[in-house]
N, C-alpha and C positions, 0 to 999 in steps of 0.2 A: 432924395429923389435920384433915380438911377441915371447913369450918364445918357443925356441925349432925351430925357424924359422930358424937359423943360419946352422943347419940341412938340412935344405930345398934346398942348394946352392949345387953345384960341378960347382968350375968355368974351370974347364980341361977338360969337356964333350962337344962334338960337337954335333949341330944337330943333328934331324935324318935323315934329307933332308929339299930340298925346299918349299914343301907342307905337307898339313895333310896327317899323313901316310895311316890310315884307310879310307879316302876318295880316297887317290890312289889307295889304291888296290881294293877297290870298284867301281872306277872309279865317283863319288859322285865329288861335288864341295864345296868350302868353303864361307864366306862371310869376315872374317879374320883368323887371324892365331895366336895363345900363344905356347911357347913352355915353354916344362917343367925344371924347374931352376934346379932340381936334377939329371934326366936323358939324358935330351936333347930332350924327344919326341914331337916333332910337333904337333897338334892337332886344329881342327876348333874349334872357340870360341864359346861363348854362344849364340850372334846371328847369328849363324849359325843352318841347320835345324841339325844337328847330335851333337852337341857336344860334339865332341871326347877328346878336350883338360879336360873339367871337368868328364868325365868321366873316362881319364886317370887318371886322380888325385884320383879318389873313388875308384877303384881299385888296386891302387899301394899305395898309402899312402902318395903320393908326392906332399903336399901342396900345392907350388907357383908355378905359369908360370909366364912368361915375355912376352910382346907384342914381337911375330917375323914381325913385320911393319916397313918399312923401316923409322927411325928418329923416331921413339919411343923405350924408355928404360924402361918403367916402370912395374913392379910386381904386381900382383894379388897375395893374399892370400886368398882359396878356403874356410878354416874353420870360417876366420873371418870374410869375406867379405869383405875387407877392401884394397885398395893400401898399398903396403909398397916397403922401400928401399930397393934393392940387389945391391950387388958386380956385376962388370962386367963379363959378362960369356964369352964363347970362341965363336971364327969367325966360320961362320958369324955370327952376331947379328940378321939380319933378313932374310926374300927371298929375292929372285932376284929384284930389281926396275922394270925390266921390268917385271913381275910377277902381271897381274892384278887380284884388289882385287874389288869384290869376283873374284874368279881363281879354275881351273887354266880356261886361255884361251880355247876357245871351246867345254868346257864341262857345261858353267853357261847357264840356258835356257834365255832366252828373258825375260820373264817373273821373271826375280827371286824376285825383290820386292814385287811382289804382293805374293809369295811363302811365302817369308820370313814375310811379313805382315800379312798372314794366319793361322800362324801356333800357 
C-alpha cells in the first residue's frame, strides 16, 4: 500500500447511494461506478463522459476508490495510478444487480458507445 494510503480507508462509511450522485442530480448517466474508499461517495468512472469519481478525488484529497460493480473489490489509487489492496469497506459493496451498467435504466441513450467512443 503506498505511504499515507492507509489514510485513504474509513471502513464504517456507507455509500452515498446506488448511483453517481452528481449524475443524479443532474440527471446524466454513467458507464460504471468507483466509490470513494474515505467517504463513501459514488462517482462515474473515467470511462465515463463526466468523471465524477476522479474528480471527487482532486477536489477532496481522497485518493482511492473501489469498484462499486457487483463481484469486483478492487482499489484505484488516483496519485499513483496504480491498483492497490484495501480493507473491506461497509455494505453495500456495490449497486444494485439489477442496476444496469452503464445506468441508470432509461436515462443511457441508444447511442452511448458511439458517445463514449467520441469523446
Amino acid at each position: 500500500m503506498p505511504t499515507g494510503a492507509a489514510d485513504a480507508f474509513d471502513t464504517t462509511v456507507p455509500p452515498s447511494g446506488p448511483g453517481c450522485l452528481e449524475c443524479e442530480q443532474t440527471g446524466g448517466w454513467w458507464w460504471h461506478l468507483r466509490r470513494c474508499a474515505r467517504c463513501g461517495h459514488v462517482g462515474c468512472c473515467d470511462g465515463s463522459l463526466s468523471t465524477h469519481a476522479r474528480r471527487h478525488a482532486a477536489a477532496t484529497g481522497h485518493p482511492v476508490v473501489q469498484s462499486y460493480e457487483p463481484g469486483e473489490d478492487w482499489c484505484w489509487d488516483f496519485p499513483g495510478e496504480t491498483f492497490l489492496d484495501g480493507p473491506p469497506l461497509a455494505e453495500p459493496t456495490s449497486h444494485p444487480e439489477d442496476q444496469p451498467a452503464p445506468g441508470p435504466a432509461g436515462r443511457v441513450p441508444e447511442d452511448w458507445r458511439d458517445i463514449l467512443a467520441g469523446r
